[in-house]
Backbone as JSON, one array per atom type, in Angstrom:
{
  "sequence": "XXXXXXXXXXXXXXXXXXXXXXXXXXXXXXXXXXXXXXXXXXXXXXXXXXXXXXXXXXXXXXXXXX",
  "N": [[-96.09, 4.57, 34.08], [-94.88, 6.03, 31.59], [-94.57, 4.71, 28.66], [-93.07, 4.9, 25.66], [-91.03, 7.53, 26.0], [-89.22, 6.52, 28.01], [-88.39, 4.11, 26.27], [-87.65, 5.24, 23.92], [-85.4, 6.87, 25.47], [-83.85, 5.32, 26.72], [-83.16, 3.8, 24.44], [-81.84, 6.31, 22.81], [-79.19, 5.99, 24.61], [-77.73, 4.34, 23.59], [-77.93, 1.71, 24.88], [-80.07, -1.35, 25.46], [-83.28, -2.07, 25.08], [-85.33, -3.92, 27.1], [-88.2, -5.64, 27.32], [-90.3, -6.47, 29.74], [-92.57, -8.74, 30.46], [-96.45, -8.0, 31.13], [-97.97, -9.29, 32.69], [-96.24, -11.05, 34.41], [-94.55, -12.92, 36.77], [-93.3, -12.92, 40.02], [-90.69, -14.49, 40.67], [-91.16, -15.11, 37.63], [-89.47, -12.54, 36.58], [-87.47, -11.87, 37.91], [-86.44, -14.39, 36.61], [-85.86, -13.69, 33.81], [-84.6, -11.02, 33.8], [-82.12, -12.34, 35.08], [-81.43, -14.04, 32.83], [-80.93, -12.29, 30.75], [-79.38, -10.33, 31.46], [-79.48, -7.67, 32.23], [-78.8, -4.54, 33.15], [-80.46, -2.41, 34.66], [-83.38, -1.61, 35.99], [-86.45, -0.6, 35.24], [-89.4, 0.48, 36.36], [-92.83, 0.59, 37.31], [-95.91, 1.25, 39.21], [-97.48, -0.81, 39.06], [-95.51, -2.64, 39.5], [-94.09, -3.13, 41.92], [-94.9, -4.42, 43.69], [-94.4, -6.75, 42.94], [-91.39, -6.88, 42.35], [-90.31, -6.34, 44.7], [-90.67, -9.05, 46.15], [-88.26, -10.39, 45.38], [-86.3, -8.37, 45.19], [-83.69, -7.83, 47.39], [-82.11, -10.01, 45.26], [-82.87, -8.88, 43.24], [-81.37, -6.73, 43.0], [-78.51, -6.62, 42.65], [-75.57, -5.7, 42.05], [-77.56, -4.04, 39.96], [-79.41, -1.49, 39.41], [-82.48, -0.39, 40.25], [-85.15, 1.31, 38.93], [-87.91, 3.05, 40.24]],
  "CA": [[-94.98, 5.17, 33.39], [-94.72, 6.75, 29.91], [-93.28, 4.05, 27.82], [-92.39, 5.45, 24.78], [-90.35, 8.47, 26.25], [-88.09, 5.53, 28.36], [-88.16, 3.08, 25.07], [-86.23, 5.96, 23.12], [-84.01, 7.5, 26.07], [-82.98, 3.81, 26.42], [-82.04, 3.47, 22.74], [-80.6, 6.97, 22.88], [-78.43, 6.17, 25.61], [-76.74, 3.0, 23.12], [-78.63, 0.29, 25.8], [-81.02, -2.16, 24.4], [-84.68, -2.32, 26.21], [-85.71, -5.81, 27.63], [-89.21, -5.35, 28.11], [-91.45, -7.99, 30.69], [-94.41, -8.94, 30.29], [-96.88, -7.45, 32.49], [-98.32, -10.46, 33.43], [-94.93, -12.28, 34.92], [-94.55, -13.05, 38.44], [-91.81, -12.34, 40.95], [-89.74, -15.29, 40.01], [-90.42, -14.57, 35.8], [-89.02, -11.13, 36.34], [-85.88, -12.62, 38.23], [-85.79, -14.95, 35.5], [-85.75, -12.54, 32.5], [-83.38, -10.13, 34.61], [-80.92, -12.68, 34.6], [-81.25, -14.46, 31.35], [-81.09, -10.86, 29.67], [-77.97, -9.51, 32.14], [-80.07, -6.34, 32.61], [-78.25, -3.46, 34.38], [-80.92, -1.59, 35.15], [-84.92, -2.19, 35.42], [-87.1, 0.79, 35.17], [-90.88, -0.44, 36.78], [-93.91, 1.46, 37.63], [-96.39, 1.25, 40.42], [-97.72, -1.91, 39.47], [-94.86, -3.86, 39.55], [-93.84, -2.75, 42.91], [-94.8, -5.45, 44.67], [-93.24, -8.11, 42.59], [-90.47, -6.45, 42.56], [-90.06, -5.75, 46.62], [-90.6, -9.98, 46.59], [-87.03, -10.24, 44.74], [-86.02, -7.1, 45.91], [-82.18, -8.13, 47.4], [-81.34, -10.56, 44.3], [-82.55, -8.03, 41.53], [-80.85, -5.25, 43.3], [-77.44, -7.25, 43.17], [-75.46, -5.02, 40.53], [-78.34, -4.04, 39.41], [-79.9, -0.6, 39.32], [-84.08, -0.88, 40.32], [-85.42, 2.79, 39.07], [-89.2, 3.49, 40.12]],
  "C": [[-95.31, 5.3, 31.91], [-93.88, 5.67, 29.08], [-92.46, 4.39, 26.58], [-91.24, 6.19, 24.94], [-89.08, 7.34, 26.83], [-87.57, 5.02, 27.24], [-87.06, 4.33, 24.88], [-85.15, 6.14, 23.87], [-83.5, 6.27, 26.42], [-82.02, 3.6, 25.08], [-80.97, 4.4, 22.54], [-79.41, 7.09, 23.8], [-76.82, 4.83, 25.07], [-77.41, 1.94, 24.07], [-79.9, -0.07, 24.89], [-82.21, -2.29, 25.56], [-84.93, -3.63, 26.14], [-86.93, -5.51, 27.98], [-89.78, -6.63, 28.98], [-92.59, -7.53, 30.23], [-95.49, -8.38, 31.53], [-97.49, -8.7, 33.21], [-97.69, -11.58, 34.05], [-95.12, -11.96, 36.27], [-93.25, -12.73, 39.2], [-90.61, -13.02, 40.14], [-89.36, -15.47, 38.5], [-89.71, -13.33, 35.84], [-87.85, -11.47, 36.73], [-85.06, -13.65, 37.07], [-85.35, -14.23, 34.29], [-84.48, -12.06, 32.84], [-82.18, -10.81, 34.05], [-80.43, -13.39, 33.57], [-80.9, -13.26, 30.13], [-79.91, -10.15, 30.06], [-78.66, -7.86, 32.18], [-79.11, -5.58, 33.42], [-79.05, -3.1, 35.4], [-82.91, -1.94, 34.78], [-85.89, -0.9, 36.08], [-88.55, 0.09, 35.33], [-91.65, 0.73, 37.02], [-94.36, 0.91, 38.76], [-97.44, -0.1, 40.5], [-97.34, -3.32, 39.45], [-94.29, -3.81, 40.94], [-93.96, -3.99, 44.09], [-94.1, -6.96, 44.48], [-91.88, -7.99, 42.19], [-89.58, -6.05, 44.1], [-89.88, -7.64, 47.15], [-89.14, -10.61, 46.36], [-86.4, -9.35, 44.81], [-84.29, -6.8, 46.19], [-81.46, -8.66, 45.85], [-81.7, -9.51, 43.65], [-81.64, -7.05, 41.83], [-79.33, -5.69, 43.23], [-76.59, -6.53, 41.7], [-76.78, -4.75, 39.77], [-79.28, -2.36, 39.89], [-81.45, -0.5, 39.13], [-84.72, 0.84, 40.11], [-87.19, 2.45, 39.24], [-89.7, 4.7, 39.74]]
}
């Protein structure tokens, strides 16, 4: 994914970006998520799988865009 182009249409949308680290694991990304109250988590193709392991809880109110 294009980060820049997200970063702004995030900011211009009034929402604040939470970025992860790329190097977090299933359970840091669950953690972040909900320490941060995220709506919505915008991932690429190589978070896909640690994202599919947490998959139900992140998706819980929670908007998962690939």
């Amino acid at each position: 994914l294009e980060w820049l182009p997200i970063y702004f249409g995030v900011l211009k949308t009034g929402a604040i970006a939470v970025p992860f680290n790329f190097r977090y694991d299933s359970d840091e990304i669950y953690y972040c998520a909900e320490l941060a109250q995220v709506d919505v988590i915008v991932f690429g193709f190589a978070f896909i799988g640690r994202i599919e392991v947490n998959a139900e809880r992140l998706s819980r109110g929670r908007l998962l865009i690939y």
